[in-house]
Kinemage of the C-alpha trace (Angstrom):
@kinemage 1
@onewidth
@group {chain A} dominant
@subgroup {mainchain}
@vectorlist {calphas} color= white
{ca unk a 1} P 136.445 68.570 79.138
{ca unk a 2} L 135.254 67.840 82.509
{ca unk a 3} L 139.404 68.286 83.735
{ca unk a 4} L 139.508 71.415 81.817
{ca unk a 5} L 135.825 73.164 83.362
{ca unk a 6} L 137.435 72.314 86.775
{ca unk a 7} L 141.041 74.068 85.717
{ca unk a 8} L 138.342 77.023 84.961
{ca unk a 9} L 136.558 77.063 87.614
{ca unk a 10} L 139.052 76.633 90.691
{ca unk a 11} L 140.546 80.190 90.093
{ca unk a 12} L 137.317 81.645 89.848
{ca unk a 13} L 135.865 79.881 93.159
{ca unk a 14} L 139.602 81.086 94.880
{ca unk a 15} L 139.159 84.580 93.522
{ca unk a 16} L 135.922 84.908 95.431
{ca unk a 17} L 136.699 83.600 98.438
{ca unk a 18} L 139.625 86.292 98.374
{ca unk a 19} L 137.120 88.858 97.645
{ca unk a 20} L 135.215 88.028 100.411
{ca unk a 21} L 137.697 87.630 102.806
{ca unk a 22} L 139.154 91.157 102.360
{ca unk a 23} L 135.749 92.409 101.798
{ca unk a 24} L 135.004 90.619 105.748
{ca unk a 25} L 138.307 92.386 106.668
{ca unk a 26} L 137.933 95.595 105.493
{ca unk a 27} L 134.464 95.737 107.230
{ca unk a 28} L 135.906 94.431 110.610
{ca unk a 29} L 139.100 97.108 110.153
{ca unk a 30} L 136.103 100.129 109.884
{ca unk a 31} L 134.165 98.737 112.770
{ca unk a 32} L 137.715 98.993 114.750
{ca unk a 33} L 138.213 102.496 113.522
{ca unk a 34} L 134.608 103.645 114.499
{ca unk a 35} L 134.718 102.028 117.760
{ca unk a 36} L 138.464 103.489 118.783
{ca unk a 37} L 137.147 107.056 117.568
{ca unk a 38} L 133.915 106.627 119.616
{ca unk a 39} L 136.464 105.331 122.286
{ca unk a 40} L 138.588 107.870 121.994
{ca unk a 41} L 135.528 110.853 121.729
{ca unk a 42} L 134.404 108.908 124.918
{ca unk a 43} L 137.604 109.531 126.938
{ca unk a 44} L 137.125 113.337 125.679
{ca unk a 45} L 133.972 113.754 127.192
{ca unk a 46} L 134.796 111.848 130.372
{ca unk a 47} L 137.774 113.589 131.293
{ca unk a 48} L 138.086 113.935 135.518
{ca unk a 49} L 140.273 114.644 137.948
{ca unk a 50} L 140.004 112.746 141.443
{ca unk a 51} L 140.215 114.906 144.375
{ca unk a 52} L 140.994 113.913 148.106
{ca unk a 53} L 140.006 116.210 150.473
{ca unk a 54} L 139.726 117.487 153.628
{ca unk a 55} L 138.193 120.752 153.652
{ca unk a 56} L 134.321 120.139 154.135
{ca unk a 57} L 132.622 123.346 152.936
{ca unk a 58} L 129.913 124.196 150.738
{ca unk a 59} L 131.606 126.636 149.337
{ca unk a 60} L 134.688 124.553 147.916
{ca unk a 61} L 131.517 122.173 146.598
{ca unk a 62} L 130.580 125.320 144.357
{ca unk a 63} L 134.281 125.877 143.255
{ca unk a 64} L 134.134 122.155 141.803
{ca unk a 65} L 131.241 122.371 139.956
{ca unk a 66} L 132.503 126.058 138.686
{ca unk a 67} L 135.331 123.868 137.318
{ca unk a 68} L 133.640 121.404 135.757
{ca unk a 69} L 131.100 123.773 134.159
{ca unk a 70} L 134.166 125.940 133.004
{ca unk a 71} L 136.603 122.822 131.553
{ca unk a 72} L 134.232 119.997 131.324
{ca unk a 73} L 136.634 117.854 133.395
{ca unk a 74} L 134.549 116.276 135.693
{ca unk a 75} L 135.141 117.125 139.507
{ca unk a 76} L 135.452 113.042 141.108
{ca unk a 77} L 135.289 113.874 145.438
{ca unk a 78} L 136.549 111.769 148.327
{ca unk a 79} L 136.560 113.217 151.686
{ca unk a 80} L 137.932 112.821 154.847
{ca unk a 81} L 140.334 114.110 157.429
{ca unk a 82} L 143.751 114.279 156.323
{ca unk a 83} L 145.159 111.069 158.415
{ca unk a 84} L 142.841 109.231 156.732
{ca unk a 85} L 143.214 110.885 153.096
{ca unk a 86} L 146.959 110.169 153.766
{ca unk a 87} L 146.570 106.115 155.096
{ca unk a 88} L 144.222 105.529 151.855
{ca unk a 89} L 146.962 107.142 149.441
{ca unk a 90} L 149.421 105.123 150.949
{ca unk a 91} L 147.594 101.383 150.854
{ca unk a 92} L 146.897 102.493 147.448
{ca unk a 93} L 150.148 103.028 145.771
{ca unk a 94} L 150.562 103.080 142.868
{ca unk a 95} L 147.330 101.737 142.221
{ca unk a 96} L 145.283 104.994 143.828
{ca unk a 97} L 143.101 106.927 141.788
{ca unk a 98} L 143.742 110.205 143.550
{ca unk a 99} L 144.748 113.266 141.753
{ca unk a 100} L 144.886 116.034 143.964
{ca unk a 101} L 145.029 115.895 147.728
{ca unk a 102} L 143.409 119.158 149.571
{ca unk a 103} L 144.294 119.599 153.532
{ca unk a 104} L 144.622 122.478 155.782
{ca unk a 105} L 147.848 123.209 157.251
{ca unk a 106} L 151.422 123.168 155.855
{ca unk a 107} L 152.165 120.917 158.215
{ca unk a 108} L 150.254 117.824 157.206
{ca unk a 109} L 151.268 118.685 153.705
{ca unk a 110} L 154.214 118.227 154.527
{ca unk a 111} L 153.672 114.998 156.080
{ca unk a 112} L 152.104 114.160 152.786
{ca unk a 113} L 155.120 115.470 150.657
{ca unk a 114} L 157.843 113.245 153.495
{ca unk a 115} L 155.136 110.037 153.053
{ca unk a 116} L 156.020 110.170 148.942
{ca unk a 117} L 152.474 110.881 147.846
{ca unk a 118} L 153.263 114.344 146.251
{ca unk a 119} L 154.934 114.946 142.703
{ca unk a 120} L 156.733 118.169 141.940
{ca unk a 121} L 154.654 120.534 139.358
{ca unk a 122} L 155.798 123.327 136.948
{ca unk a 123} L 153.263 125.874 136.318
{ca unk a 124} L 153.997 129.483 135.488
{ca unk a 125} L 150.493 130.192 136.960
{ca unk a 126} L 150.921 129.052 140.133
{ca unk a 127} L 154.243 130.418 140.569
{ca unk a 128} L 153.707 133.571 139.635
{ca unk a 129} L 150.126 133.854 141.568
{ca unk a 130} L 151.807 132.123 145.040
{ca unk a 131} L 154.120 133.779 147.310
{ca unk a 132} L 157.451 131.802 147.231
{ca unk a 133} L 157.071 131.389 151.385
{ca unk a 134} L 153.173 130.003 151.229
{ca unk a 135} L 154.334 126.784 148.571
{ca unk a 136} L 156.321 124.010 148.826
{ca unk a 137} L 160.208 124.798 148.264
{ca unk a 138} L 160.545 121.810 145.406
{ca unk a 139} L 156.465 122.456 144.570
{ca unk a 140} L 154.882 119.350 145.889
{ca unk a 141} L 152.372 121.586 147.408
{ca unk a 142} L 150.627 124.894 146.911
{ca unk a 143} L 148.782 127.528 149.215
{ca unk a 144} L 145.272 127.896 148.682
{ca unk a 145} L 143.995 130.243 151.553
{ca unk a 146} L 145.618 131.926 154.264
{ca unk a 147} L 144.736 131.972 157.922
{ca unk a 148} L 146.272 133.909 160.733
{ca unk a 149} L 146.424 132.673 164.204
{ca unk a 150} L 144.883 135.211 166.145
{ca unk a 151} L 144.545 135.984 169.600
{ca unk a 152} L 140.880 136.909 171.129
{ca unk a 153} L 140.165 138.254 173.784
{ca unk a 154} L 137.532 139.768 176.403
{ca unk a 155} L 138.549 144.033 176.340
{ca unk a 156} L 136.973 144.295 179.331
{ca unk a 157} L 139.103 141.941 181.057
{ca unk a 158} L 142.466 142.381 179.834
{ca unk a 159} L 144.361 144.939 177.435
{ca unk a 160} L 145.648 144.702 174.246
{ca unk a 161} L 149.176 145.430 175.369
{ca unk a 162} L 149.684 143.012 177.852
{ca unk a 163} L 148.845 140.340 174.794
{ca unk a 164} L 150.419 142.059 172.331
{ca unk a 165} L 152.460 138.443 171.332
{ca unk a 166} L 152.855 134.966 171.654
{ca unk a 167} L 155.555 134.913 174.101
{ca unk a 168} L 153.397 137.343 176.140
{ca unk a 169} L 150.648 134.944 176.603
{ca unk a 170} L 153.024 132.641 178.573
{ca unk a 171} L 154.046 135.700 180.963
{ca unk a 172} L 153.141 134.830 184.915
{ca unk a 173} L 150.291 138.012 184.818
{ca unk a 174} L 148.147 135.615 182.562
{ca unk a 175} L 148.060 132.963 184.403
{ca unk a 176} L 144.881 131.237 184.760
{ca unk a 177} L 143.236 133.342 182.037
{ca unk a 178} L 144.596 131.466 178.908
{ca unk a 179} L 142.318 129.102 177.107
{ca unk a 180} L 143.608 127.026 173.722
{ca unk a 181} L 143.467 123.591 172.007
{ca unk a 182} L 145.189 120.256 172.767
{ca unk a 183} L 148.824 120.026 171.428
{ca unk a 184} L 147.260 117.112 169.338
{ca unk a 185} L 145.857 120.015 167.072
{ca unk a 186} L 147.853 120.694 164.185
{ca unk a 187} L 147.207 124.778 164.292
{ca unk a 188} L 149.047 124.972 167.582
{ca unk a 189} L 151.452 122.183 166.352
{ca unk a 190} L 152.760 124.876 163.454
{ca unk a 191} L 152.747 127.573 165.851
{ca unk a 192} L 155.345 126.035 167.931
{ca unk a 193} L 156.882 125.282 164.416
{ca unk a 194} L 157.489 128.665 163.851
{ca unk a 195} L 158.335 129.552 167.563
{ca unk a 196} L 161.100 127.135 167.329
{ca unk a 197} L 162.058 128.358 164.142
{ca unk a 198} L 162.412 132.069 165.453
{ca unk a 199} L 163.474 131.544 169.122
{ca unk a 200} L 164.922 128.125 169.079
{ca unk a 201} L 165.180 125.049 171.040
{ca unk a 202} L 165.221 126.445 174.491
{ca unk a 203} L 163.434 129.532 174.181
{ca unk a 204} L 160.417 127.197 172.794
{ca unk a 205} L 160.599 124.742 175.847
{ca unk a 206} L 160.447 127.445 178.317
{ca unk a 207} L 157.254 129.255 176.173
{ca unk a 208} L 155.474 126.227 176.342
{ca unk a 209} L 155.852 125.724 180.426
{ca unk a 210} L 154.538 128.976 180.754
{ca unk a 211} L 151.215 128.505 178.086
{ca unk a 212} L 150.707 124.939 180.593
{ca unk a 213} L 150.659 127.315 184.190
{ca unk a 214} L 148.917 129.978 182.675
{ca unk a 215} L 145.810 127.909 181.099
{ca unk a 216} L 142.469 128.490 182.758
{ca unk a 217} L 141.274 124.551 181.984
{ca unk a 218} L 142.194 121.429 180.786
{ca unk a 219} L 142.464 121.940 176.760
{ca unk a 220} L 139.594 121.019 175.138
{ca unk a 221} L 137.226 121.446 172.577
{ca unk a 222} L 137.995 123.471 168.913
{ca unk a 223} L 139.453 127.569 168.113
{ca unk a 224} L 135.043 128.377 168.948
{ca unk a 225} L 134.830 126.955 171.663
{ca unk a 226} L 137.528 128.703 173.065
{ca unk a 227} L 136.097 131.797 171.812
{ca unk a 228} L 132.915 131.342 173.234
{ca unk a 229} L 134.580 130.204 176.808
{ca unk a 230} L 136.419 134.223 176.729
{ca unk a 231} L 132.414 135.243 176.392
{ca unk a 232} L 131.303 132.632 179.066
{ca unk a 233} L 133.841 134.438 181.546
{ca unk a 234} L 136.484 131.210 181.985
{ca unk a 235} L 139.325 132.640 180.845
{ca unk a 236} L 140.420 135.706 179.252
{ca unk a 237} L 142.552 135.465 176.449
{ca unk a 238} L 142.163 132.950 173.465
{ca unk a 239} L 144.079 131.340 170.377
{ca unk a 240} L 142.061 130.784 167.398
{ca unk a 241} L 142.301 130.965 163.724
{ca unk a 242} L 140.853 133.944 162.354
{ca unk a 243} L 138.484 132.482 159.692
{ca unk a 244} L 136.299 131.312 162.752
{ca unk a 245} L 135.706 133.983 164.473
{ca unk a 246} L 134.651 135.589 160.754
{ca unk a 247} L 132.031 132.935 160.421
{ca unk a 248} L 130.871 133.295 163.674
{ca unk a 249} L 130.162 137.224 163.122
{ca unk a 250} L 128.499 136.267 160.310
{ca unk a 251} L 126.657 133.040 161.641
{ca unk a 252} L 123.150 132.399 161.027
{ca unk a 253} L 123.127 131.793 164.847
{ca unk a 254} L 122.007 134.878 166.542
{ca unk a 255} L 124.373 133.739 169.991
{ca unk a 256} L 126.980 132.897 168.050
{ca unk a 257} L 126.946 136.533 166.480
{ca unk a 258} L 126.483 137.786 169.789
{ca unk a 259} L 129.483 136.022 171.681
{ca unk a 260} L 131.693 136.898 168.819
{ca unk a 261} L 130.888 140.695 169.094
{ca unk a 262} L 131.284 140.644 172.762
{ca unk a 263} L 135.233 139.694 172.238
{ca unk a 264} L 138.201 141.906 170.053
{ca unk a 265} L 140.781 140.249 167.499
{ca unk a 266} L 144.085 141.351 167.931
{ca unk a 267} L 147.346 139.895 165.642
{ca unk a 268} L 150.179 139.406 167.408
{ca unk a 269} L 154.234 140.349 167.103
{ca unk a 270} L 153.239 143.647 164.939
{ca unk a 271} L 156.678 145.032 166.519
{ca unk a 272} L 158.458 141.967 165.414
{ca unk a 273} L 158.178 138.992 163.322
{ca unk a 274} L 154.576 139.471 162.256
{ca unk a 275} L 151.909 136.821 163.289
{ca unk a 276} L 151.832 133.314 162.501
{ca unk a 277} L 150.182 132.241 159.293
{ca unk a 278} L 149.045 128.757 157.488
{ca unk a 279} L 147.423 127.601 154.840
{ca unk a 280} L 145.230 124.867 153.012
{ca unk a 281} L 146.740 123.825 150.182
{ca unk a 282} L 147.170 121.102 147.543
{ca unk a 283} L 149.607 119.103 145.810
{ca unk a 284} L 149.251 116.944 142.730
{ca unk a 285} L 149.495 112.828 143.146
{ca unk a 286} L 152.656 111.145 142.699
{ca unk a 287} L 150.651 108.313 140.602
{ca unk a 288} L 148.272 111.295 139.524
{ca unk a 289} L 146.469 109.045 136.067
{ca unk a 290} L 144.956 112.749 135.198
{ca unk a 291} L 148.202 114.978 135.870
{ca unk a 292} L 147.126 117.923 133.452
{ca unk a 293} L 144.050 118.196 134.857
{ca unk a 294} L 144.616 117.737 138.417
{ca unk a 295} L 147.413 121.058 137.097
{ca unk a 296} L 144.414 122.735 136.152
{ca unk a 297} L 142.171 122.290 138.681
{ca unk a 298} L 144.318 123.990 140.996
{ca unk a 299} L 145.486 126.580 138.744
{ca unk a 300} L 142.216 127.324 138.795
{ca unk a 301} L 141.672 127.257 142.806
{ca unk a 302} L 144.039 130.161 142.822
{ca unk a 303} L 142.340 132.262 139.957
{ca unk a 304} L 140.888 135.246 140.764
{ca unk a 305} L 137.508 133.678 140.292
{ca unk a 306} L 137.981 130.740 143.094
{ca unk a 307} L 140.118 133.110 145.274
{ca unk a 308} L 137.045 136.101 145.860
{ca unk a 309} L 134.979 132.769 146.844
{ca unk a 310} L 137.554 131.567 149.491
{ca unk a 311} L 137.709 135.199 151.167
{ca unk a 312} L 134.234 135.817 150.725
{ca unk a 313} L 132.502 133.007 152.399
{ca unk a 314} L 134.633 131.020 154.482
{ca unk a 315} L 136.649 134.470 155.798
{ca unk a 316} L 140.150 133.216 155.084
{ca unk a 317} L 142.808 135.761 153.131
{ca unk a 318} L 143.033 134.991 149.565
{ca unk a 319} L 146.862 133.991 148.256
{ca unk a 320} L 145.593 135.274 145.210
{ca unk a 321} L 146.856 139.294 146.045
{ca unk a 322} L 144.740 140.779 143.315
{ca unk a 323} L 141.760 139.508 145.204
{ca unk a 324} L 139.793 142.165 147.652
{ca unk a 325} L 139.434 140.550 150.988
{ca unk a 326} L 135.754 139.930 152.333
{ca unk a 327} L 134.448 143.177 154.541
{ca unk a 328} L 134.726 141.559 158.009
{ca unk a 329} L 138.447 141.149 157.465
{ca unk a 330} L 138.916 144.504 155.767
{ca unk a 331} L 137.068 145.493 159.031
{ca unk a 332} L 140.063 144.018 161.225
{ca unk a 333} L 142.271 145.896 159.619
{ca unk a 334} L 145.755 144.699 157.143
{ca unk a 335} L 148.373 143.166 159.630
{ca unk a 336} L 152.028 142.239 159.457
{ca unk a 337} L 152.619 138.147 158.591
{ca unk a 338} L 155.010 136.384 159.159
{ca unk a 339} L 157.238 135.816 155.905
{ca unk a 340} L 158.946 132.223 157.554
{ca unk a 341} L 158.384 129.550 154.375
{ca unk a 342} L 155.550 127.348 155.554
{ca unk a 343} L 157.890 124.057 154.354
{ca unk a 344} L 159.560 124.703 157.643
{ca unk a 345} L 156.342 124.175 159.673
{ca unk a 346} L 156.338 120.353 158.826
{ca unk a 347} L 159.887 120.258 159.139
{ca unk a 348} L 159.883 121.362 162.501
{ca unk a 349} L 156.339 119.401 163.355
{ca unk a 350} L 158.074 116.397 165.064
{ca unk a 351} L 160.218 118.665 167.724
{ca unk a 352} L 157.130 120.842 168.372
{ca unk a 353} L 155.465 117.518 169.423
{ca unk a 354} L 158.291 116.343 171.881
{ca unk a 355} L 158.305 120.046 173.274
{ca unk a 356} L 154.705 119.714 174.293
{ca unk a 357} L 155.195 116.365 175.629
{ca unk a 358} L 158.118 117.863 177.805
{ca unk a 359} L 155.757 120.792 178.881
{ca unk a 360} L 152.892 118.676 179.479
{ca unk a 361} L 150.464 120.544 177.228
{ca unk a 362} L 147.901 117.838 177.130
């Protein structure tokens, strides 16, 4: 009897156990699922996109918030100057974080595209919204703003027509009237770019010799300061981007205002090539971990949204062409540009360097 209760009892006692094992199992299989969806709603609501940039104004600040508010992809911000931005992406590798990298200038995008830390994109949007000449010819890179380089200059000193281009400015009748940055800046740097690219070798060498004899001073100091040297009387003529004399005119600073009113904007090569244009622009990561978004984001940089922001505070000319440009540069007037694709800026960056070297251009 006691043999047979045990025979009885042993599948009964097994039986449980079973029971409670799947019951143990099944419980610890629904925790997974409701942790993995609360995972997975997690990710959803923590979606970013890591930007690297090198533009430092308020108004860009405003753009990424406007993003954020409008996708709910959180807006993640490093900045720096673009040598740096560059450096970190490289030490990082594969490992880096970054997204999208924002500089000014084609030229250190290209540097960025030639280091490897640029992926090509396809987007319809930004195709179809950017000029084939202001992106990258494989898109690593996109324009986000234009800005012309300008010459300024004191009317009561000088006339229009005997600056009425680039090659003028290195004619012997300026000399000692010029004022400009250090060849170190990359603004001038793409200007010779383009020289080179229109006049060649030669013809660039010999424009450069003449910009050295004809400069009033040692180069120094940024595109206002050169400005406000025309108003201070030590030179005549200037080189400067046009976005900064359009925040100057409409500074806060009463002196600033008042220098920049004292001095005319003229664009050069209107009989020729058209004047010399750049961008800032960005290009998506080549370890991007948020591609889509960082897609996104600047799809939406070149919406017409983001585009009346760039042209309306910080005075550059919108790439977006259905955008109205801010009143101080309606003011100047529309101006022939110069249609050379901006890829060829970088690619001609290292011979423009040598060429100032040879010239002296400190």
């Amino acid at each position: 009897m006691i043999k047979f209760a045990f025979e009885i009892l042993k599948p009964t006692t097994i039986m449980k156990n079973i029971i409670v094992s799947l019951l143990a199992i099944s419980t610890l299989w629904a925790c997974s699922q409701s942790s993995n969806k609360e995972g997975e709603s997690a990710k959803e609501e923590s979606q970013e996109v890591n930007v690297y940039t090198h533009r430092h104004y308020e108004s860009d600040q405003q753009l990424f918030k406007d993003f954020e508010e409008k996708t709910g992809i959180k807006v993640n911000v490093v900045s720096a100057n673009a040598d740096e931005l560059i450096q970190k992406m490289t030490l990082e590798g594969e490992n880096s974080p970054a997204d999208v990298l924002i500089t000014v200038d084609a030229g250190r995008l290209h540097r960025a595209k030639e280091a490897g830390l640029l992926q090509s994109v396809e987007s319809e949007t930004l195709n179809n919204t950017i000029s084939s000449n202001l992106r990258d010819v494989d898109n690593q890179w996109f324009g986000l703003t234009i800005r012309g380089r300008a010459i300024v200059y004191n009317p009561e000193k000088i006339s229009a027509e005997k600056i009425s281009s680039y090659e003028s400015l290195a004619n012997p009748e300026i000399e000692g009237r010029l004022l400009i940055r250090s060849s170190s800046n990359i603004y001038n740097q793409s200007l010779m770019a383009s020289i080179i690219a229109h006049n060649g070798k030669e013809a660039a060498t010999e424009w450069a010799n003449g910009m050295v004899k004809n400069m009033a001073r040692d180069p120094k100091g940024g595109d206002r300061d050169q400005i406000k040297a025309v108003y201070a009387g030590e030179g005549d003529v200037a080189v400067s981007n046009t976005y900064y004399l359009g925040k100057m005119l409409n500074s806060s600073s009463e002196e600033e205002v008042k220098v920049a009113e004292a001095v005319k904007i003229l664009f050069p090569n209107q009989d020729g090539r058209g004047t010399h244009i750049n961008v800032s622009g960005a290009g998506v990561a080549k370890y991007a971990p948020n591609k889509e978004n960082a897609v996104k984001f600047i799809e939406f940089l070149v919406s017409e949204e983001a585009q009346k922001v760039f042209a309306g505070v910080n005075y550059e000319y919108p790439v977006n062409e259905k955008v109205e440009w801010a009143p101080t540069l309606k003011e100047w007037g529309d101006f022939k540009r110069d249609t050379l694709n901006l890829s060829v800026l970088g690619e001609n960056n290292d011979l423009a360097v040598k060429t100032f070297d040879r010239a002296g251009w400190k």
